[in-house]
Biotite code that builds the C-alpha atoms (Angstrom):
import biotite.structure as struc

atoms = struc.array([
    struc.Atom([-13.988, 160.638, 115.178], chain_id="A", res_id=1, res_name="UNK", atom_name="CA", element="C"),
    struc.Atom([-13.886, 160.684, 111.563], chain_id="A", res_id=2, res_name="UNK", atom_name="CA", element="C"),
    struc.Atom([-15.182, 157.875, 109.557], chain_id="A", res_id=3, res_name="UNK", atom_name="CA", element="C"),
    struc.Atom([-12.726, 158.186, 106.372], chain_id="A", res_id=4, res_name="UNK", atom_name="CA", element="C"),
    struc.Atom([-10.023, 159.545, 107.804], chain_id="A", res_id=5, res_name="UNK", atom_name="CA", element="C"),
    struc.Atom([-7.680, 157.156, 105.766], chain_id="A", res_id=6, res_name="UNK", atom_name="CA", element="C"),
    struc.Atom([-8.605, 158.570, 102.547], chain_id="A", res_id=7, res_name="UNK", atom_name="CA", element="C"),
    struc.Atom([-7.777, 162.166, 103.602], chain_id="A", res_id=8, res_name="UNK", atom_name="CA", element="C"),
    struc.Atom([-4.574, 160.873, 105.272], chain_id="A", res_id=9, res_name="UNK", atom_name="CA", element="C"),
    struc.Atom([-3.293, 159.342, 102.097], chain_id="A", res_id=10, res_name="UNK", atom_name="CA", element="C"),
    struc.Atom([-2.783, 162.621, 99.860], chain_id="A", res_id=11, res_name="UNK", atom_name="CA", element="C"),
    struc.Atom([-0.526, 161.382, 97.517], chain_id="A", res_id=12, res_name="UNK", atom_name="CA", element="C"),
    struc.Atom([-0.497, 158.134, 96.347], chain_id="A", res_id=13, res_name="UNK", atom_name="CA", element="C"),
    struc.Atom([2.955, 156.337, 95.451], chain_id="A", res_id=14, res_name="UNK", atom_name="CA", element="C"),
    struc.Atom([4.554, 159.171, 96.566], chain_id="A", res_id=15, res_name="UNK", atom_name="CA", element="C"),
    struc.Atom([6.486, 156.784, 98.891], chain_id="A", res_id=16, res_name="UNK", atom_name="CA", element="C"),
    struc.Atom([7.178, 154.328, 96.114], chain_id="A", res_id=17, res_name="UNK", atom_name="CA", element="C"),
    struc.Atom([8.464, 157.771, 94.204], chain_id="A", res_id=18, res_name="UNK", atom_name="CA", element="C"),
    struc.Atom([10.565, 158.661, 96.719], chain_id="A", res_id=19, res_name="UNK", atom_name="CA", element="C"),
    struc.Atom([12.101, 155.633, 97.279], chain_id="A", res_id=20, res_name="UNK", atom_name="CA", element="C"),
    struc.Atom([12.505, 155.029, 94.135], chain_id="A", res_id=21, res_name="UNK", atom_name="CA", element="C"),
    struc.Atom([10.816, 151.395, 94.250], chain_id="A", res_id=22, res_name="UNK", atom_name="CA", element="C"),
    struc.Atom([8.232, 150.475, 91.634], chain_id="A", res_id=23, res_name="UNK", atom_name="CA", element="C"),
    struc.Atom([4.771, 150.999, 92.923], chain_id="A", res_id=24, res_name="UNK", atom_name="CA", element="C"),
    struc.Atom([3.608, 147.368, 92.075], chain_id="A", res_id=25, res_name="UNK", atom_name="CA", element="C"),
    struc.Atom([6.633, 145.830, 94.774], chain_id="A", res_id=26, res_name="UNK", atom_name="CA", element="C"),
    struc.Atom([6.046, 145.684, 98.532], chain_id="A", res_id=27, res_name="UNK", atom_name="CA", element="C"),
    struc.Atom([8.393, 148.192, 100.703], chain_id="A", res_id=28, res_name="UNK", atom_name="CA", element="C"),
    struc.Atom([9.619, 146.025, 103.472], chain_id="A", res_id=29, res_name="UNK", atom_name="CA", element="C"),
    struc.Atom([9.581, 146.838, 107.386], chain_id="A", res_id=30, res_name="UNK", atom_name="CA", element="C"),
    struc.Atom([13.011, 146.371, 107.844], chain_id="A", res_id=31, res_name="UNK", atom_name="CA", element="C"),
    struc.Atom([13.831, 149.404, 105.015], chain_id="A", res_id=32, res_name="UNK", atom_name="CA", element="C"),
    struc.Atom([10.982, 151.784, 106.625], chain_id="A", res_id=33, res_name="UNK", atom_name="CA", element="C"),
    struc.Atom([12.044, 150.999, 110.099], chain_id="A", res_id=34, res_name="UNK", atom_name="CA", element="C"),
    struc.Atom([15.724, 151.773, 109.198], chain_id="A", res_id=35, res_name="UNK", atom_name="CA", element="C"),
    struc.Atom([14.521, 155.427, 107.421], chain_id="A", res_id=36, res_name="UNK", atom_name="CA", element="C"),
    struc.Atom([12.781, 156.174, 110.583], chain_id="A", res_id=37, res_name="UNK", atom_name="CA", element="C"),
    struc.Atom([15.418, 155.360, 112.809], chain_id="A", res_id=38, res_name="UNK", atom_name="CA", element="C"),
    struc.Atom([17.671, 157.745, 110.777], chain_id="A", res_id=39, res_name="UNK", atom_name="CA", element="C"),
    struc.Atom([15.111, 160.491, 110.744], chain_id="A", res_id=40, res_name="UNK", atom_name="CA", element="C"),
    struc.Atom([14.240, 160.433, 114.026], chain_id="A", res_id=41, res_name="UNK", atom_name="CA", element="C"),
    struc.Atom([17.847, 160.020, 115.389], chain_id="A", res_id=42, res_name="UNK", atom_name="CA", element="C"),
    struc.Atom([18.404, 163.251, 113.141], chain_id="A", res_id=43, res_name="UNK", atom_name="CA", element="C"),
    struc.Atom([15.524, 165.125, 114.502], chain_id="A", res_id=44, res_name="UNK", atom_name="CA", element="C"),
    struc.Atom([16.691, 164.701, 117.599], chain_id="A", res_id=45, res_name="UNK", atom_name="CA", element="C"),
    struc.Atom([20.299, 165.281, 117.460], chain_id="A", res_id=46, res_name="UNK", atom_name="CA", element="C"),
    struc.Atom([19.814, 168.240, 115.402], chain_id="A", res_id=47, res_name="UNK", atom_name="CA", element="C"),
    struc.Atom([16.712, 168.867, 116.027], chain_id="A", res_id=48, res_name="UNK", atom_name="CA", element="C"),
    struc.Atom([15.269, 170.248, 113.087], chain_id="A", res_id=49, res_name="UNK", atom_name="CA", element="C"),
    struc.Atom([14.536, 168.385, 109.549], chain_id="A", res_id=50, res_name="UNK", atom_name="CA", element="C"),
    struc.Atom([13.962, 169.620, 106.345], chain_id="A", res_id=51, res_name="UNK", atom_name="CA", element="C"),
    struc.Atom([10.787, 170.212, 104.876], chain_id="A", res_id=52, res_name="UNK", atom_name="CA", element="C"),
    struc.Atom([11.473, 166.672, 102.572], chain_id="A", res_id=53, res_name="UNK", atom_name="CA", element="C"),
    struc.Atom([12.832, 164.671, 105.373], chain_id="A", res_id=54, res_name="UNK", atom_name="CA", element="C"),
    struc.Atom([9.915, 166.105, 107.517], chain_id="A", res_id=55, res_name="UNK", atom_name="CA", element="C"),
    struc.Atom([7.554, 164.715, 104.704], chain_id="A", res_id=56, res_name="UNK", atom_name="CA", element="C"),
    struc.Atom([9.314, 161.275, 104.193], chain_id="A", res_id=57, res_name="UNK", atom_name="CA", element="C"),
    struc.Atom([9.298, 160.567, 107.988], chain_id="A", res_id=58, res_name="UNK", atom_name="CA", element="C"),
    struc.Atom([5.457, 161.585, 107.936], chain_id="A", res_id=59, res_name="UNK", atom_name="CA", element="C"),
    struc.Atom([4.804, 158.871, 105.130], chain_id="A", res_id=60, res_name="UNK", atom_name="CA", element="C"),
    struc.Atom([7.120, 156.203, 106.562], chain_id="A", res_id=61, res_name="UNK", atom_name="CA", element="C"),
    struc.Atom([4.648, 156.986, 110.121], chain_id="A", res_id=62, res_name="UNK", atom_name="CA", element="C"),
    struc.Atom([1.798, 156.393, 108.307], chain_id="A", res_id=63, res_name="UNK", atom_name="CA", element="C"),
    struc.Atom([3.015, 153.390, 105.729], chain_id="A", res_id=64, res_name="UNK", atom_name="CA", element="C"),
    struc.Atom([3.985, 151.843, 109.283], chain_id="A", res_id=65, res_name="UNK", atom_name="CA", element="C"),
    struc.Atom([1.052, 152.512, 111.109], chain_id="A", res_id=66, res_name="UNK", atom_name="CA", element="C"),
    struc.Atom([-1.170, 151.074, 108.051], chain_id="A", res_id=67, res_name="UNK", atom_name="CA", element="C"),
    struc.Atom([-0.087, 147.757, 107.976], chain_id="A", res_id=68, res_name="UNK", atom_name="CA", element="C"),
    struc.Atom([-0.927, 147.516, 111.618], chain_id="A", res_id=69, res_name="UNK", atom_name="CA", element="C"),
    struc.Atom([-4.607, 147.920, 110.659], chain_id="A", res_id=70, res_name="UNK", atom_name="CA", element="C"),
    struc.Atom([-6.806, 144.819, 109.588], chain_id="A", res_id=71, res_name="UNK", atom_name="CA", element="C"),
    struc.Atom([-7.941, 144.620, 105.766], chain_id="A", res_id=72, res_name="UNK", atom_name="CA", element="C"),
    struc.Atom([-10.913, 145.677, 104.360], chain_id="A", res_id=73, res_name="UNK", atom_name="CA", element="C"),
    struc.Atom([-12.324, 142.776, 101.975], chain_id="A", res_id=74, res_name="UNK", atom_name="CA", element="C"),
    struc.Atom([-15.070, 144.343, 100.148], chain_id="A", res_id=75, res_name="UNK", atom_name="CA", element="C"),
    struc.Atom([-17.910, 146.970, 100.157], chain_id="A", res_id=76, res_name="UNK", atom_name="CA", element="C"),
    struc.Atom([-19.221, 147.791, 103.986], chain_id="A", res_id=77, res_name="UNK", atom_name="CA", element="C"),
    struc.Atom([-23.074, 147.565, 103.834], chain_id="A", res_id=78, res_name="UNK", atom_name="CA", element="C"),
])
């Protein structure tokens, strides 16, 4: 498995923030990310297709989610 994975899964930075429209310096609750990807999904599969943007928000909402699952790293690994 890849070491740094993280660092090639985050392409754009703040691009969440952006797209929300929420300065990058405030915290994007779970209850708001849940709530997009309840929407998208739902939408994906009533419809079943998404747009290339919703496709791309529901990707970063994923992986904003699945981040905060993940412990904190404190300082340099040796």
């Amino acid at each position: 498995m890849a070491e740094k994975w993280i660092s090639k899964a985050i392409r754009r930075p703040g691009a969440l923030h952006r797209a929300l429209g929420i300065p990058e310096d405030e915290e994007i609750s779970v209850e708001r990310l849940k709530s997009i990807q309840a929407r998208l999904s739902k939408k994906a599969k009533g419809e079943g297709k998404l747009t290339k943007a919703e496709l791309r928000m529901l990707r970063m909402v994923n992986l904003s989610l699945n981040l905060r699952k993940l412990p904190r790293h404190k300082g340099p690994r040796e």
